[in-house]
C-alpha positions as a printed Julia matrix, in Angstrom:
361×3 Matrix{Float64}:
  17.85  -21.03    0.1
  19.94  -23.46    0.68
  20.87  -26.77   -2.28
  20.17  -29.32    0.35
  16.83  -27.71    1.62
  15.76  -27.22   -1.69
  16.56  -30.81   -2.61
  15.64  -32.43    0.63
  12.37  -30.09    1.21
   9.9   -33.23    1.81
  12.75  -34.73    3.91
  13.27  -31.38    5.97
   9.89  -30.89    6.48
   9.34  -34.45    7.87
  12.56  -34.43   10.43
  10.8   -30.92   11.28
   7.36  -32.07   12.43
   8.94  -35.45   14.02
  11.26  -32.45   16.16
   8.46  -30.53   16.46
   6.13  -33.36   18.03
   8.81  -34.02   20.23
   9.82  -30.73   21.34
   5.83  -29.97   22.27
   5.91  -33.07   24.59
   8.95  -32.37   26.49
   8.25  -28.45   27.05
   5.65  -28.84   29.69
   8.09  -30.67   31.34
  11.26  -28.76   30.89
  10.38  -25.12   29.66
  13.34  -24.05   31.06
  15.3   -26.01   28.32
  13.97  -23.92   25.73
  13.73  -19.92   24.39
  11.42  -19.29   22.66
  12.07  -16.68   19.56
   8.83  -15.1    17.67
   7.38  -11.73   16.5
   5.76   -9.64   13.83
   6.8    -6.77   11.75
   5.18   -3.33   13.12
   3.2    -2.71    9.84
  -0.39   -2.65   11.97
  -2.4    -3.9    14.42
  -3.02   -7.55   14.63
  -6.1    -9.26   13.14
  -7.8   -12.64   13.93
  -5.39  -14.94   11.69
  -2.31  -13.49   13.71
  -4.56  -14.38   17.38
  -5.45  -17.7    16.05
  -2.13  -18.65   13.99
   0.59  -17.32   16.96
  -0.79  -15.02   19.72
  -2.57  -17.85   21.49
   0.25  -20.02   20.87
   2.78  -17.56   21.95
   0.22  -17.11   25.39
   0.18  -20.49   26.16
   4.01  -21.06   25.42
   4.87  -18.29   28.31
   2.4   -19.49   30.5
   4.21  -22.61   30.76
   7.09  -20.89   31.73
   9.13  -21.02   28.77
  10.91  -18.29   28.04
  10.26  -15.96   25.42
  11.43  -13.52   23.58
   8.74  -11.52   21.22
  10.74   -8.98   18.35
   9.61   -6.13   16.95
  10.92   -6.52   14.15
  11.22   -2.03   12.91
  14.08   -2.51   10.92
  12.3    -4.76    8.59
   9.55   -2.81    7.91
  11.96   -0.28    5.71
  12.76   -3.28    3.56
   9.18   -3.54    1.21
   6.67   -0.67    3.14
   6.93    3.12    2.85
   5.59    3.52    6.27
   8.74    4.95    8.58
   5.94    7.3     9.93
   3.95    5.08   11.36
   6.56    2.44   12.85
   6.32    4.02   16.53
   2.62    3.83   16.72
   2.2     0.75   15.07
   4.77   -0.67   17.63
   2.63    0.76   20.24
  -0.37   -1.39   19.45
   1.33   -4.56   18.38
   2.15   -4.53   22.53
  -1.61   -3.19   23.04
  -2.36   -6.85   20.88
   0.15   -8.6    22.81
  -0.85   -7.77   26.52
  -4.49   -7.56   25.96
  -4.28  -11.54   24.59
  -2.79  -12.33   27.48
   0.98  -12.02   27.19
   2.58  -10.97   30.64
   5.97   -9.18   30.28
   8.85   -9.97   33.01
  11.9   -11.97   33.65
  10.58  -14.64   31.61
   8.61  -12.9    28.63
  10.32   -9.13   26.83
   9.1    -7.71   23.72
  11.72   -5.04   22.1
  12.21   -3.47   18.56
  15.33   -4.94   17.13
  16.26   -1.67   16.35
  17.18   -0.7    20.0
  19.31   -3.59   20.14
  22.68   -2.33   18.37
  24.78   -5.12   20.03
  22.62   -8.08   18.49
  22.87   -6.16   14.9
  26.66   -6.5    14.44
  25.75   -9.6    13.93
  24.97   -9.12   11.0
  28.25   -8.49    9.36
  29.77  -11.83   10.32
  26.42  -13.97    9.66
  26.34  -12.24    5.81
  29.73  -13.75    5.23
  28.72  -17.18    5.91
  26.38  -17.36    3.67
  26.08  -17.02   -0.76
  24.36  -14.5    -3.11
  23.11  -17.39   -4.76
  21.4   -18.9    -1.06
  19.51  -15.7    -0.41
  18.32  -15.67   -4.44
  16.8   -19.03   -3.8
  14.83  -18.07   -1.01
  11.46  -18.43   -1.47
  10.42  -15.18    0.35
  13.16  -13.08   -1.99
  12.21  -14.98   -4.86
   8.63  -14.02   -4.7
   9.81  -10.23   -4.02
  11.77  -10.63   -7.2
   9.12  -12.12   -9.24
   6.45   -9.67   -8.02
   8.44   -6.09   -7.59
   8.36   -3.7   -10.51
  11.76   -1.74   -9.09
  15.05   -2.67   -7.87
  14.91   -5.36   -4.7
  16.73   -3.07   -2.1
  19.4    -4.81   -0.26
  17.25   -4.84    2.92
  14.9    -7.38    1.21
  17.43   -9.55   -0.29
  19.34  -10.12    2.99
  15.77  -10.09    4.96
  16.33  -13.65    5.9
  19.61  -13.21    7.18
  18.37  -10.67    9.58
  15.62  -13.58   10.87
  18.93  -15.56   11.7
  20.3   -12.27   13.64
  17.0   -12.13   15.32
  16.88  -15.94   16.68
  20.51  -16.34   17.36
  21.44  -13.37   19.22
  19.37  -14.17   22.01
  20.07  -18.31   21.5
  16.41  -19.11   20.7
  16.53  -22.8    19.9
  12.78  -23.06   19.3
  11.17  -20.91   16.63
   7.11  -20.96   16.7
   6.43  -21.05   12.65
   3.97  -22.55    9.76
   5.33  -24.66    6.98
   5.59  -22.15    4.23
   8.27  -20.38    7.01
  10.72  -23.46    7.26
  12.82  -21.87    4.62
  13.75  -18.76    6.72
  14.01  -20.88    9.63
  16.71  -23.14    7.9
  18.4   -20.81    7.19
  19.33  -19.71   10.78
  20.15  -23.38   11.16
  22.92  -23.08    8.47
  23.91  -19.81    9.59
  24.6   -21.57   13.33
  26.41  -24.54   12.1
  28.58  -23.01    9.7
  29.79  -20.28   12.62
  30.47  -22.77   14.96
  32.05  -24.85   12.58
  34.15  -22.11   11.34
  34.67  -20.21   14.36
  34.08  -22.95   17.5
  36.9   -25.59   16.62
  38.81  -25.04   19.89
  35.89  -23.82   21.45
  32.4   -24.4    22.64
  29.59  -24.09   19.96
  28.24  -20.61   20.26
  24.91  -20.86   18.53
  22.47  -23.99   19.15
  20.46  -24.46   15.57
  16.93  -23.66   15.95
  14.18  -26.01   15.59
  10.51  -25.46   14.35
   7.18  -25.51   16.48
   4.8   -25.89   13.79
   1.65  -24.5    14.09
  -1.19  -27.27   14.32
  -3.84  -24.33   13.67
  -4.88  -24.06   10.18
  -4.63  -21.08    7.72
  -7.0   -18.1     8.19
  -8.47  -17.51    4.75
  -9.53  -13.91    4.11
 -13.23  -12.74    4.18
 -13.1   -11.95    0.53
 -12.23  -15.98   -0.32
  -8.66  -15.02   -0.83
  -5.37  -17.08   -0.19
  -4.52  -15.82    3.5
  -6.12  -13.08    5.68
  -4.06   -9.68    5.14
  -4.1    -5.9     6.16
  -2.73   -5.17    2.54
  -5.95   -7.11    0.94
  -8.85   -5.2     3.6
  -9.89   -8.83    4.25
  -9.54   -8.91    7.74
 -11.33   -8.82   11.41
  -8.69   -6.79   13.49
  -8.26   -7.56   16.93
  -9.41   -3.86   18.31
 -12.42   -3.92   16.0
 -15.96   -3.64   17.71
 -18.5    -6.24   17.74
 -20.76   -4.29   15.61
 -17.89   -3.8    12.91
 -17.67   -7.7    13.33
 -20.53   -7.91   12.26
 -20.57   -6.08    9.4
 -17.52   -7.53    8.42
 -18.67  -11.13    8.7
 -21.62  -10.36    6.97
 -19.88   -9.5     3.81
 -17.9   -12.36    3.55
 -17.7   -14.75    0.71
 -19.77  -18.31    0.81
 -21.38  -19.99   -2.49
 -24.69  -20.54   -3.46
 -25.03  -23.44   -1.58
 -27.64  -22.88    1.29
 -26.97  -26.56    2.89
 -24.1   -26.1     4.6
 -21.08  -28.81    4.85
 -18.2   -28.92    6.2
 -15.98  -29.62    2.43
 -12.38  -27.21    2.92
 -11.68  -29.27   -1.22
 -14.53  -27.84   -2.59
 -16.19  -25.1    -0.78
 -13.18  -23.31    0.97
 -15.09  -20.2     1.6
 -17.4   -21.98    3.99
 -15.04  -24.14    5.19
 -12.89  -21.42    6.53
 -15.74  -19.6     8.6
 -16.69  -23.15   10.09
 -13.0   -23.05   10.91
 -13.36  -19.56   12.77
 -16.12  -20.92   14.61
 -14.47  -23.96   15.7
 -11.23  -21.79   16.82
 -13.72  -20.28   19.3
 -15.51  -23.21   20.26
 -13.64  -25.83   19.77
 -16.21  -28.22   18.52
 -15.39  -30.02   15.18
 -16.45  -27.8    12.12
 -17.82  -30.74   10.5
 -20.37  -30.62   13.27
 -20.96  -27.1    13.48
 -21.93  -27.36    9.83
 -24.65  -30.18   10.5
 -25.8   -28.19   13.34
 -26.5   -25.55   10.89
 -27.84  -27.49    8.12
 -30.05  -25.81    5.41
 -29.76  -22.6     7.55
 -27.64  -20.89    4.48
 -24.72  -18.55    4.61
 -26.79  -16.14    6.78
 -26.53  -18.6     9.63
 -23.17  -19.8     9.19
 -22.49  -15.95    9.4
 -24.11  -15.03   12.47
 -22.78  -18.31   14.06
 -18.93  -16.89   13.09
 -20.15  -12.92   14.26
 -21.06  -14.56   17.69
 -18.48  -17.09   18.37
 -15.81  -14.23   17.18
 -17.33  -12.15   19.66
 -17.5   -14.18   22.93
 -14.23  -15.08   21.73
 -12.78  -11.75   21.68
 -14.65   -9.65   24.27
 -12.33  -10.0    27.31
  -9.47   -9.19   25.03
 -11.23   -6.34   23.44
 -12.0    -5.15   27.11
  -8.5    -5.55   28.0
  -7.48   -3.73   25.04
  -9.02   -0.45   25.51
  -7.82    0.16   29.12
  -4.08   -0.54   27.52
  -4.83    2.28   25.06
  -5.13    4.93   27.98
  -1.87    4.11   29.77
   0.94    4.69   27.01
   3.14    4.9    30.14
   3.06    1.58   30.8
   3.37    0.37   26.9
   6.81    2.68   26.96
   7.8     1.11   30.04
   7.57   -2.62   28.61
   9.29   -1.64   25.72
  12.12   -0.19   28.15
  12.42   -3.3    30.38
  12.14   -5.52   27.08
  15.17   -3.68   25.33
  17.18   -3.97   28.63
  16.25   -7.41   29.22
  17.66   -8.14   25.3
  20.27   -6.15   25.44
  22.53   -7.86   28.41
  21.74  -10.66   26.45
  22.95   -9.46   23.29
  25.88   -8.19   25.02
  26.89  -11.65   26.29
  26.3   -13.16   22.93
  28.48  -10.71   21.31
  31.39  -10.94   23.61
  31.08  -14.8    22.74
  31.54  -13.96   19.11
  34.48  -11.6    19.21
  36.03  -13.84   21.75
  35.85  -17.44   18.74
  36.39  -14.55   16.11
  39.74  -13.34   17.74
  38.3    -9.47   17.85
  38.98   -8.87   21.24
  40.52   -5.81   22.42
């Protein structure tokens, strides 16, 4: 990443949530001032932690009007999974996830694999030059690959982050729905922006506006088995399209402590803490005073508060969901009218760059 966000990262992360509080105040009045960039990486269907973390978010977001662009983001799968195979299918039910929570494609709202758009991937050639080996060494998602990978770190993975960039800027997303731990990928489409326009824009109009972070207020999902963060890689998860009785068995087998009085501690009993959370997602009562309604009722009864709450939660979805699986016509037509929708925009975008790059023909 970046020297100065590596220097400045309490700094950056402060002028971020100060933006962010002000951005979420002023988009219910003006959602037509923003675009909203987000998406997932076809690798599987969608779990709880993604409908808690983003989908709801992303629901609300376009329900205010703003518009939004969700990417598919194919291309990125080849970088770290050996799962070309499935990439089609699994695109097929991230939309299943996305419509069934609620998402409502159309003028305002189009979900497309960045593959399909060719015109927003030449810009990748110009971004890469605007940026250092050294940068994309220090960022923390290529770092960890580095650390971690036993083989070679393709190419794909080391300029991951510079793809991100391609995928908020083509379109001119200025407002990026992300956590914390993502403000390094996110900064660096803000220096990819302001070093094109100042490179490229000095007798002209700025091309790219640099994106700025909605952070997510919602807390981390843990995974059932007590691990760091919910994943399909580590099994730990409740998917979206599971069934209430697999919730249940599911739930049931996740880790507590020996405690039986329950308390609402995330310090020193994150296990429990992080179902109290699930409950509260559903509910939204406090999980401090789920946990005293609970009392000496034991794991078993924090565990079939979670399995219910989960459930109401996620029946109209779930309902919604398997009508979506019997009409792959439609699915293939929102991916159709998505592409189209980000292509003409692409096009404009890159017309824009050859034009400030003097490539015109």
């Amino acid at each position: 990443m970046t020297d100065e966000f590596e220097t400045n990262i309490d700094r950056i992360l402060a002028a971020a949530m100060r933006q962010s509080e002000k951005i979420e105040a002023d988009i219910i009045a003006h959602p037509e001032n923003y675009r909203v960039l987000t998406g997932d990486r076809p690798t599987g269907r969608l779990h709880i932690g993604h409908y808690f973390g983003s989908l709801k978010n992303r629901v609300r977001l376009s329900k205010l009007g703003v518009p939004t662009m969700i990417v598919i983001a194919d291309y990125q799968v080849l970088t770290d999974h050996d799962a070309f195979d499935r990439i089609s299918e699994n695109t097929r039910q991230l939309v299943i996830d996305y419509l069934s929570a609620g998402i409502e494609p159309g003028d305002t709202v189009s979900i497309f694999p960045h593959s399909h758009v060719p015109e927003a991937n030449q810009l990748m050639v110009p971004f890469l030059t605007l940026v250092s080996n050294a940068e994309l060494s220090r960022n923390p998602t290529v770092k960890d690959e580095i650390a971690k990978s036993e083989v070679a770190l393709n190419a794909g993975m080391y300029t991951y982050p510079v793809h991100q960039a391609v995928d908020i800027l083509f379109c001119k997303g200025n407002v990026v729905p992300v956590g914390k731990d993502q403000l390094p990928h996110l900064e660096m489409a803000r220096v990819i922006a302001r070093r094109f326009n100042a490179r490229f824009c000095k007798q002209a109009d700025p091309v790219f506006p640099e994106p700025h972070a909605l952070l997510s207020a919602t807390p981390m999902i843990m995974g059932l088995d007590g691990s760091a963060k919910m994943s399909k890689s580590l099994g730990n998860t409740v998917m979206l399209s599971a069934t209430e009785d697999e919730t249940a068995r599911l739930i049931k087998k996740a880790k507590t402590d020996q405690d039986r009085h329950i308390t609402y501690d995330p310090k020193n009993r994150p296990e429990v803490a992080n179902l109290l959370r699930i409950i509260s997602l559903c509910t939204g009562d406090d999980p401090a005073a789920v946990a005293e309604r609970i009392g000496d009722g034991g794991g078993g009864a924090l565990k079939a508060m979670v399995t219910e709450a989960l459930n109401e939660e996620l029946r109209p979805l779930r309902t919604h969901r398997a009508e979506l699986e019997q009409q792959p016509e439609l699915i293939r037509r929102v991916l159709n009218d998505g592409v189209e929708r980000a292509r003409a925009i692409a096009q404009k975008t890159l017309a824009e760059v050859r034009h400030v790059m003097n490539m015109e023909i």
